[in-house]
C-alpha positions as CSV (number, residue, x, y, z in Angstrom):
1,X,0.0,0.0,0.0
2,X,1.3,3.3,-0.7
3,X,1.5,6.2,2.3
4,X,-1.7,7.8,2.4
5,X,-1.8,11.0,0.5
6,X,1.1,10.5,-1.7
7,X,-1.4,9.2,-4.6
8,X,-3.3,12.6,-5.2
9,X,0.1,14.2,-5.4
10,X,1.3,15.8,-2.4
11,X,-2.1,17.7,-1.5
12,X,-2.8,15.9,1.9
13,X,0.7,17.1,2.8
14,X,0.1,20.7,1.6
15,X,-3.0,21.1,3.1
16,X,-1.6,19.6,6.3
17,X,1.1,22.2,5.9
18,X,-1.9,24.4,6.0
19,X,-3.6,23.1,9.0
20,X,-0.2,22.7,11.0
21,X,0.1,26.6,10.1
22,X,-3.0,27.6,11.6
23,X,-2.6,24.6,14.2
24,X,0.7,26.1,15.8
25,X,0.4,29.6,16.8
26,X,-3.0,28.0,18.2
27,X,-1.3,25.3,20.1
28,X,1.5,27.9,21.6
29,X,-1.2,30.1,22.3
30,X,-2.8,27.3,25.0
31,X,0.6,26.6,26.1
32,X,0.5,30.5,27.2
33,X,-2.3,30.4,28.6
34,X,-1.7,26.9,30.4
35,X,1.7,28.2,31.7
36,X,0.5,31.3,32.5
37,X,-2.8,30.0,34.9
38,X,0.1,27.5,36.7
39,X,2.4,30.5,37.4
40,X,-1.0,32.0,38.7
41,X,-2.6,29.4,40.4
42,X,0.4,27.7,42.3
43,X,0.9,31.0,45.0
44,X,-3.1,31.2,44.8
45,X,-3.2,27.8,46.0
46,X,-0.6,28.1,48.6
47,X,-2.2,30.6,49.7
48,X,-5.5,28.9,50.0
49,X,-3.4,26.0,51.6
50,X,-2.0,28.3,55.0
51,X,-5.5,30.4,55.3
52,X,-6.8,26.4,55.4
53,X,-4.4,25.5,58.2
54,X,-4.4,29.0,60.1
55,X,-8.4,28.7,60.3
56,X,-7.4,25.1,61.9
57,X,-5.3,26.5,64.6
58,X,-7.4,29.2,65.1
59,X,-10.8,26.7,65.1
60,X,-12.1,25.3,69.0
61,X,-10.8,21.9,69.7
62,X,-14.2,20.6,70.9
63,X,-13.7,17.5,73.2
64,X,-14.4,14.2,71.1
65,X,-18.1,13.1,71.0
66,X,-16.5,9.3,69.6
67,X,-14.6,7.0,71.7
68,X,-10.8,6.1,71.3
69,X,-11.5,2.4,70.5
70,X,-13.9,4.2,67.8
71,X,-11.2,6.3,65.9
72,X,-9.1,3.1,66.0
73,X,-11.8,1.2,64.2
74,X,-11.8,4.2,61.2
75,X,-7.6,3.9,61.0
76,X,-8.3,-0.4,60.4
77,X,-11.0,0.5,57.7
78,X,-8.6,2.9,56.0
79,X,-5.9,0.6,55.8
80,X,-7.6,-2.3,54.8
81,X,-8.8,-0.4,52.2
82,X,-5.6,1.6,50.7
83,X,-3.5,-0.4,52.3
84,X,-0.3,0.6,54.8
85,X,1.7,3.4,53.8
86,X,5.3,4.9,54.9
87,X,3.6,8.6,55.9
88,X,1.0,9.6,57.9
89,X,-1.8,12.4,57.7
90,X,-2.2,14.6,60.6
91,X,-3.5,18.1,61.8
92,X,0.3,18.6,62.6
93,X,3.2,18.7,60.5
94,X,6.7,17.1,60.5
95,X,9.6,17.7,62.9
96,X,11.9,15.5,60.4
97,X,13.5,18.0,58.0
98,X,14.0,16.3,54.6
99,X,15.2,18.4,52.1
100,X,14.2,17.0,48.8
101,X,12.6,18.6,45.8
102,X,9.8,21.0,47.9
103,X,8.0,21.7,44.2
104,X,5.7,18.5,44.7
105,X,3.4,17.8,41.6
106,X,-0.1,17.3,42.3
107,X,0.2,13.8,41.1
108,X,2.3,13.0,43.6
109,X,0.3,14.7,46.5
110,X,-2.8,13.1,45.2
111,X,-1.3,9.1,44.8
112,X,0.7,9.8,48.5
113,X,-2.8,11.2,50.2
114,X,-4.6,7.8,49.3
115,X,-2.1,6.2,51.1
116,X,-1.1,8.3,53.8
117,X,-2.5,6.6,57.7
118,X,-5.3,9.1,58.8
119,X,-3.9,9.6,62.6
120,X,-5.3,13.1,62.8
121,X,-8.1,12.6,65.1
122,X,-5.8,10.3,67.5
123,X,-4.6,13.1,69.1
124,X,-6.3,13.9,72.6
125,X,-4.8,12.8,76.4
126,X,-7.3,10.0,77.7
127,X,-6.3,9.8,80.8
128,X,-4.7,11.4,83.8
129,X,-4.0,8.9,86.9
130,X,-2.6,11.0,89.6
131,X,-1.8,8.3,92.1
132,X,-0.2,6.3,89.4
133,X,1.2,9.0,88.0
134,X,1.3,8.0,84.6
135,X,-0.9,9.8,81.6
136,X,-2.6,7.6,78.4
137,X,-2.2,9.7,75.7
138,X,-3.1,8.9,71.9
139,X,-0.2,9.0,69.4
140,X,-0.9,12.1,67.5
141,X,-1.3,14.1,70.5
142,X,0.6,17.4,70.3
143,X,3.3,18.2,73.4
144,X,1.0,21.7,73.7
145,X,-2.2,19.8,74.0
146,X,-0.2,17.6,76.6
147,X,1.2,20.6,78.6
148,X,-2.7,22.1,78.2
149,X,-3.9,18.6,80.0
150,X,-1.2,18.1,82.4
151,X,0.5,21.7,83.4
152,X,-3.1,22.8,85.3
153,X,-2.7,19.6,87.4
154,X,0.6,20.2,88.5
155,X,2.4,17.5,86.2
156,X,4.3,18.0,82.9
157,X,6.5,14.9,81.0
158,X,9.9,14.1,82.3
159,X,11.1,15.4,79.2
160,X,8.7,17.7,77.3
161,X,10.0,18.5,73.8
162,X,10.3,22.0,73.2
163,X,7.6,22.5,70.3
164,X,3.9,22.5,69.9
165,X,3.9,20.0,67.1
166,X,5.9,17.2,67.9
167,X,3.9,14.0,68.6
168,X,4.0,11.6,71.4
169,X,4.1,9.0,68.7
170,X,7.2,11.0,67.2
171,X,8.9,11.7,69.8
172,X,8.8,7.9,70.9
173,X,9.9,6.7,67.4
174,X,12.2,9.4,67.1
175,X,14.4,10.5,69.8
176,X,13.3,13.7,72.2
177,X,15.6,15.7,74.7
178,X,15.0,18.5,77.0
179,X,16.7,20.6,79.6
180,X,15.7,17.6,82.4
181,X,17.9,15.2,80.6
182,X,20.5,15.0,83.7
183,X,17.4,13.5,85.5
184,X,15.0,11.8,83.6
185,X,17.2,10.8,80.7
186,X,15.8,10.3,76.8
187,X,11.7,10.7,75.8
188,X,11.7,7.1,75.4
189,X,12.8,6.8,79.0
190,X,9.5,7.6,80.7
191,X,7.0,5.2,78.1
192,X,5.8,2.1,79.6
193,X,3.4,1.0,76.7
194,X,2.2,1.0,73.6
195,X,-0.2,0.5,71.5
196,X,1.4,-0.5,67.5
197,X,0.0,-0.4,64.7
198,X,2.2,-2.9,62.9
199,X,3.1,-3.6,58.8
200,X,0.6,-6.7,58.8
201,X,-2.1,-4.6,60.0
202,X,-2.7,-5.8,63.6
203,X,-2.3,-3.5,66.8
204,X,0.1,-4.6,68.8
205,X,0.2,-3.9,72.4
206,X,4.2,-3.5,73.6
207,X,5.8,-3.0,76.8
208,X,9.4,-3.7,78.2
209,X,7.9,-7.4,79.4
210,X,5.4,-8.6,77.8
211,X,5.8,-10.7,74.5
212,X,6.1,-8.1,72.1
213,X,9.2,-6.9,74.1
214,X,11.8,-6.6,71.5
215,X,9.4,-3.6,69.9
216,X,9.3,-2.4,72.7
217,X,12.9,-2.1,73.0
218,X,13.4,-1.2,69.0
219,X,10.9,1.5,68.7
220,X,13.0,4.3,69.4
221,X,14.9,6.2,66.7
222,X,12.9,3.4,64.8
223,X,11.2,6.4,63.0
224,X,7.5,4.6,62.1
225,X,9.4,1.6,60.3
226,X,8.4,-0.8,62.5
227,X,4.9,0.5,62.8
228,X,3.1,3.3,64.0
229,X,2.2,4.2,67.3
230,X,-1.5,4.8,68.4
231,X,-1.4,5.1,71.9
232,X,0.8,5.0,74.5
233,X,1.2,5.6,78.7
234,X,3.6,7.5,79.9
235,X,5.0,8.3,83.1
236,X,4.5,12.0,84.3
237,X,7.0,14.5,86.1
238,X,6.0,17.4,88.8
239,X,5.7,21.0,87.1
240,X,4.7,24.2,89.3
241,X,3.2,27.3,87.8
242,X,6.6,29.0,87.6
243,X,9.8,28.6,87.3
244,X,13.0,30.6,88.3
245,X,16.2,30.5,86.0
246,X,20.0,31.8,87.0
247,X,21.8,32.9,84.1
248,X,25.5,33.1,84.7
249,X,28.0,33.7,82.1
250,X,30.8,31.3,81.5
251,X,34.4,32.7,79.4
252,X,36.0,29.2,79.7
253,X,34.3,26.1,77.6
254,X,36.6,24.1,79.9
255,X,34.7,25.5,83.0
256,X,31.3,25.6,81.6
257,X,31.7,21.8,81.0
258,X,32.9,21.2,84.6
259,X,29.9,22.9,86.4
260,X,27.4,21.7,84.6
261,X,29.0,17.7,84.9
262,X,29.0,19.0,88.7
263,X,25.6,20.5,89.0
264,X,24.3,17.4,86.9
265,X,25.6,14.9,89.1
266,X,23.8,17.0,92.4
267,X,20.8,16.7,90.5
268,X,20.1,20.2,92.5
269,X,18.2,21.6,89.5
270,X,15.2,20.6,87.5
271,X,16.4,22.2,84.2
272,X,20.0,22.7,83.1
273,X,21.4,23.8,79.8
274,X,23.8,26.5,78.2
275,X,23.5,28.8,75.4
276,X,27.3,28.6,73.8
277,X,28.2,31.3,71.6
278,X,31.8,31.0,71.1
279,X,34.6,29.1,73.1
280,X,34.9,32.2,75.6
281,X,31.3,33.3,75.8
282,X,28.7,30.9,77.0
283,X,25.4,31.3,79.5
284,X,24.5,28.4,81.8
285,X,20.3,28.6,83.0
286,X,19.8,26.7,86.0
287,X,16.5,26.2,86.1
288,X,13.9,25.4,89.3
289,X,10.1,25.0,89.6
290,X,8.8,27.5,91.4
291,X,5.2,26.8,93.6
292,X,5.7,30.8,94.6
293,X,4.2,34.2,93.4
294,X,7.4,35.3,91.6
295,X,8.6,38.9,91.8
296,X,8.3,39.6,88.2
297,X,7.1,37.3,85.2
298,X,9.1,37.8,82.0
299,X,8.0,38.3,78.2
300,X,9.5,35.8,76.0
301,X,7.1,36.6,73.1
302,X,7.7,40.9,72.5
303,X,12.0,39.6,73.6
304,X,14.5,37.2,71.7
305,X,15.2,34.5,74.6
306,X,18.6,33.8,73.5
307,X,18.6,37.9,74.6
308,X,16.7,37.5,77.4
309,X,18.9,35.1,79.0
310,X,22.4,37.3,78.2
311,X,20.8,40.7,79.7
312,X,19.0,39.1,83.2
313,X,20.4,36.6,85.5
314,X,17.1,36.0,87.2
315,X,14.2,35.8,84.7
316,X,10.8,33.9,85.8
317,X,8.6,32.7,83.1
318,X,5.3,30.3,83.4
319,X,5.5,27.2,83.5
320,X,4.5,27.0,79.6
321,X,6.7,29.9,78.4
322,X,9.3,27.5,79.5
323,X,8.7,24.4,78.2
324,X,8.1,26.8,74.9
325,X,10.7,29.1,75.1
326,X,12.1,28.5,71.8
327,X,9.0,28.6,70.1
328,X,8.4,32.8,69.7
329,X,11.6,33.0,67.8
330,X,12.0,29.5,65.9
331,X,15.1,29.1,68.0
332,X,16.7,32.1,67.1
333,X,15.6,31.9,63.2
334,X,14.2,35.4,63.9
335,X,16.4,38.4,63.8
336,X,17.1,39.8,66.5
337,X,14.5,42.6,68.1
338,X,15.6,45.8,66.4
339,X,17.3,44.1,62.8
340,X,13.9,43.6,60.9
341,X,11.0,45.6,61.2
342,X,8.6,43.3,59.9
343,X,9.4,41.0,62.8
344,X,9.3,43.8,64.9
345,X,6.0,44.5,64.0
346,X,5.1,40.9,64.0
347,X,6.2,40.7,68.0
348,X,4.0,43.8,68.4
349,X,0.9,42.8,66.8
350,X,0.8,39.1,66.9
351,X,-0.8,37.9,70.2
352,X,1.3,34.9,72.1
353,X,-0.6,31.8,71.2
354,X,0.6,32.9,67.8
355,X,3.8,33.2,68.6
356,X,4.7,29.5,67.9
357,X,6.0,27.0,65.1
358,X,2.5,25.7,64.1
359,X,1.5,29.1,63.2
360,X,4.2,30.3,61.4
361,X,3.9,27.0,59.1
362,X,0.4,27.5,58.4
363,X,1.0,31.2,57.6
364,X,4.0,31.3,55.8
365,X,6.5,28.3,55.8
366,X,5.3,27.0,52.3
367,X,5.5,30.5,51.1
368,X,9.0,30.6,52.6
369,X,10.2,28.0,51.4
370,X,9.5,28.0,47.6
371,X,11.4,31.6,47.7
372,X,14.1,30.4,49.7
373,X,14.6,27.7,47.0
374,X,14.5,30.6,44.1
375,X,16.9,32.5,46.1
376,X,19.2,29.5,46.9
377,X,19.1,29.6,42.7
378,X,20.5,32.7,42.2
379,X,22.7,33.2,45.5
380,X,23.8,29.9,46.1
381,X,22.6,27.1,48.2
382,X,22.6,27.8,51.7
383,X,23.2,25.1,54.4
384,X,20.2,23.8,57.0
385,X,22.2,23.5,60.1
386,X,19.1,21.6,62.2
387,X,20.6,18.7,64.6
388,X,21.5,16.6,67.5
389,X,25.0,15.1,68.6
390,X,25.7,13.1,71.6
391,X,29.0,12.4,73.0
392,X,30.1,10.3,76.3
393,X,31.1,13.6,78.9
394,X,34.2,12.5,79.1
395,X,34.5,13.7,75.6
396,X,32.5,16.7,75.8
397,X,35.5,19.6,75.8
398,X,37.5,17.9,73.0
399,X,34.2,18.0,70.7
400,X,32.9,20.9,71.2
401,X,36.3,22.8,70.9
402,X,36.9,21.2,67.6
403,X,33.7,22.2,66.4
404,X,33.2,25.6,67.6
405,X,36.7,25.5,65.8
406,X,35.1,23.9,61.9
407,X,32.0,25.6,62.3
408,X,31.2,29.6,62.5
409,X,27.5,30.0,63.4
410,X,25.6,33.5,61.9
411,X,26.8,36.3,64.5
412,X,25.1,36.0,67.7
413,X,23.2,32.6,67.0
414,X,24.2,30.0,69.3
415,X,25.0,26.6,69.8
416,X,22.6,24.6,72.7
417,X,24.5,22.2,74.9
418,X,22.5,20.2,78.2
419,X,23.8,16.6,80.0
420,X,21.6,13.7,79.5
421,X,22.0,10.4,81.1
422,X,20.3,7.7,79.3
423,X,17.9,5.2,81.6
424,X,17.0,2.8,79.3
425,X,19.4,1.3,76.2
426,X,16.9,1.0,72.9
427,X,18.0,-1.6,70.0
428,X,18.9,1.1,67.9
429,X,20.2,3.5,69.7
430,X,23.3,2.3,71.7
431,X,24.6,4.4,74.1
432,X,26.7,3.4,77.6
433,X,25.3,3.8,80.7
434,X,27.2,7.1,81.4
435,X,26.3,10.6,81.3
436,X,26.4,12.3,77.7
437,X,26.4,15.7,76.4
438,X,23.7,17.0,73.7
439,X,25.0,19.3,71.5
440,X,22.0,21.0,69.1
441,X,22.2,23.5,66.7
442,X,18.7,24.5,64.7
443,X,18.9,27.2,62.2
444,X,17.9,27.1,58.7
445,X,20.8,28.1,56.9
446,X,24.1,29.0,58.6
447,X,25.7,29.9,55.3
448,X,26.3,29.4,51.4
449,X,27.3,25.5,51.4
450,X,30.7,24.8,49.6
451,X,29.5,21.8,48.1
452,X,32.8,19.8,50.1
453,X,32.1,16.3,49.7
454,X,28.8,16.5,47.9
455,X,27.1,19.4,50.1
456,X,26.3,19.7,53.4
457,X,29.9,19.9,54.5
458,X,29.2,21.4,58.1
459,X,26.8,18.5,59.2
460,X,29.4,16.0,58.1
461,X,32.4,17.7,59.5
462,X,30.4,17.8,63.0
463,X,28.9,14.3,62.4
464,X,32.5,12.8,62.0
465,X,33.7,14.6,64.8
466,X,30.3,13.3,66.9
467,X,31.2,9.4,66.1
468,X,35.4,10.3,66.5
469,X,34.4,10.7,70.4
470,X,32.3,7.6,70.3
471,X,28.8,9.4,70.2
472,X,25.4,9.1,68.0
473,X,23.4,11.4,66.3
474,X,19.5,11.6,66.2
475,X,18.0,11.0,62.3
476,X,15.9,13.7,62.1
477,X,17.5,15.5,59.6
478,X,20.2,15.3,57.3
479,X,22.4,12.3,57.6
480,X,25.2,10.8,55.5
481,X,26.4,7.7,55.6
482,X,27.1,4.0,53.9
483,X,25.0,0.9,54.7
484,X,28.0,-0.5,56.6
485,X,28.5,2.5,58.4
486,X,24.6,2.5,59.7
487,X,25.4,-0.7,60.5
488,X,28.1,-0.4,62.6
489,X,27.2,2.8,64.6
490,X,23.1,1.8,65.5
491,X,23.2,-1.8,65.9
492,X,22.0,-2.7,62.1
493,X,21.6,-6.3,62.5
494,X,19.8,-6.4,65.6
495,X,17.6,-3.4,64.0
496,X,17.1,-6.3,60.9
497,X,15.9,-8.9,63.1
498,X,13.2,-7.2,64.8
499,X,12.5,-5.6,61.2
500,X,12.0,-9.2,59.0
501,X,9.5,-10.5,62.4
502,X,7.1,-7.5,62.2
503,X,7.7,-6.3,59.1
504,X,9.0,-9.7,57.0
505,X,7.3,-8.2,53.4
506,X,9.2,-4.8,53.2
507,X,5.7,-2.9,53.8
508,X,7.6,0.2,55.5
509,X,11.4,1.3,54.9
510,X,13.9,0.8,56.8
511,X,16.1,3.2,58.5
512,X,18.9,3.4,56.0
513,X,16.5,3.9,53.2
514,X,13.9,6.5,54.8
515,X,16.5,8.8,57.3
516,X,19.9,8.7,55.5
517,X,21.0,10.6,52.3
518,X,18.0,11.9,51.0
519,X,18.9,15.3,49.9
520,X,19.9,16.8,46.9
């Protein structure tokens, strides 16, 4: 047969020449148009996306008319229906930081939604046993709704995480600190159950001696791979309505790491950290709970605290503005008061319960961050700085002189150091029984990354130094390093046992795959 059109000559080719000439300026016109309603419609909708989420916050949270066991029964349904997936979908968002491509296509949201876990509406405290002194609380609870329940009874957790938005169920999986490390150790320190909701689809009910024990024991820095947590009780730790910190400046690093091993130790204090700024400029806080009418209360939300803490060796704050006290400023992500008027204006005008992480995401962090990546573009990317080392004490001067020595934070921002002594020893998280220092560091960019060694040259040069001194890091942010590697420094093999018995059909990653080099 001979190609159509070629027996009448070459007309059906002309006059498709023709067509093709009225066809193309036709065609590039709805290629315009279609690129010019994305370019349009993408801020529109991320916009509509943090007016959504800032009517959320700003909605009553009416007390549940359904019953736990109820909402559990809705979470089996789902999954039985879409099946288990590796994410979850909650009110809240995300304390890992994963810095992959931030331009997600609507494809991909749509096909990750279906199989996201709907956990939102596990998030209340269900009980509060006094006598006991424990608390039941459901796995998507937020640490504010917890300090809300707990605070007005006179209790708080051993160790509260400092933001609104972290989960029990996250902090459990993943690994949470606080200033009351030198007493009560890690988060996972003070769980005493759970409830799991494992890859097969089954709850499983965990505790440190029951059958399901080795969960137990392999949940933290587990981050949901072995399943996700739907409720769990906790122990509970005294609070008061106050407390009183004494700020005293340190010039030695050597010294500063000698008082606080000393005032650890006493266990005098209920809160102890240090802001560290430089090797000869630091400011210890020891902190007490205070049942007294204090003298003065302080303003953390109209006042940088990193400030607050250098100008005023006594400062008394609520109970709340403590456990919170990095939350007005993003820990020191602001500028300082008096360096940018629209954050000046924005401590004015915004009242405190909007003064926190959850707000600012739902107002302006996808905003942020799509003109942070255009910038990074033209300028040059700049390097997230947002982690957690810990080091034996014994070790604690060496490290942190060699890497207030590699690293130069942005002037004034500082480095946070407190002493934790671990109580318990999860699977994948080995540590000794000794006491250890935390050294965290959470700004968003602490300078134009070199590109050394692939990027991210300051987290690796601080994460070498961490494992040098025999010390881990937590996985909630960026993290380099080979199989073998994960392997050797948090327990790998044990990790894969417990992994192949609950999770034997690779429904969930694993550690390796979901916490270590995922960026660029």
């Amino acid at each position: 047969l001979k190609p159509f059109g070629s027996s009448i000559g070459g007309t059906s080719i002309a006059g498709a020449r023709v067509l093709l000439s009225f066809a193309l300026p036709t065609m590039r016109r709805a290629i315009m148009v279609a690129i010019f309603v994305a370019i349009l419609s993408y801020p529109i909708s991320l916009l509509y996306l943090s007016l959504r989420d800032v009517a959320r916050i700003l909605a009553v949270d009416v007390m549940p008319i359904d019953t736990h066991e109820e909402r559990i029964r809705r979470v089996l349904a789902h999954t039985k229906e879409h099946g288990m997936g590796n994410k979850i979908s909650k009110r809240t968002n995300s304390n890992r930081f994963e810095y992959g491509n931030i331009f997600l296509t609507w494809v991909g949201l749509a096909n990750s939604k279906r199989k996201m876990l709907p956990l939102k509406d596990l998030r209340h405290v269900l009980e509060v046993d006094v006598q006991a002194k424990t608390a039941t609380i459901e796995g998507a609870c937020t640490m504010k709704a917890i300090a809300d329940a707990l605070v007005p009874k006179g209790f708080m957790l051993p160790i509260h995480p400092e933001m609104h938005e972290i989960t029990v169920g996250g902090a459990i999986v993943g690994i949470g600190i606080e200033s009351s490390g030198h007493k009560y150790g890690f988060f996972h320190d003070s769980f005493l159950e759970v409830d799991v909701l494992c890859a097969d689809g089954k709850v499983r009910t965990a505790s440190m001696s029951n059958e399901h024990s080795d969960l137990f024991a392999a949940l933290p820095n587990s981050f949901g791979t072995l399943g996700y947590i739907l409720k769990a009780k906790l122990r509970i730790a005294p609070a008061a309505p106050h407390v009183h910190m004494k700020n005293v400046v340190y010039t030695s690093l050597r010294d500063l790491v000698a008082e606080m091993k000393i005032v650890s130790d006493e266990k005098s204090v209920d809160f102890l950290e240090a802001l560290v700024f430089n090797e000869t400029y630091a400011i210890l806080s020891q902190t007490t709970l205070m049942h007294e009418t204090p003298p003065a209360i302080d303003d953390i939300y109209h006042d940088n605290y990193h400030l607050l803490v250098q100008r005023k060796t006594d400062v008394y704050l609520p109970m709340q503005d403590y456990i919170f006290r990095f939350e007005p400023d993003l820990f020191c992500n602001w500028f300082d008061k008096g360096e940018n008027a629209l954050q000046d204006f924005l401590r004015w005008a915004l009242p405190p319960h909007m003064r926190n992480s959850m707000f600012y995401r739902a107002a302006g962090f996808r905003i942020e961050a799509k003109v942070d990546a255009i910038k990074d573009m033209i300028v040059g990317k700049g390097e997230p700085l947002i982690q957690d080392w810990e080091v034996p004490w014994a070790h604690s001067y060496d490290f942190l002189r060699e890497t207030l020595s590699g690293v130069t934070l942005p002037r004034g921002k500082p480095w946070l150091i407190m002493p934790i002594r671990p109580k318990t020893f999860p699977t994948n998280f080995p540590l000794e029984d000794t006491l250890y220092l935390n050294l965290g560091v959470y700004l968003k960019n602490v300078g134009v990354d070199a590109g050394a060694s692939g990027g991210f040259g300051k987290t690796k040069l601080v994460d070498s130094l961490a494992f040098k001194y025999k010390g881990a890091k937590m996985l909630y942010s960026s993290t380099f390093a080979t199989e073998k590697e994960y392997n050797e420094r948090f327990n790998g093999k044990a990790y894969d046992q417990i992994k192949t018995k609950y999770d034997n059909t690779g429904v969930f990653k694993t550690v390796f795959e979901k916490c270590f080099n995922n960026v660029y």
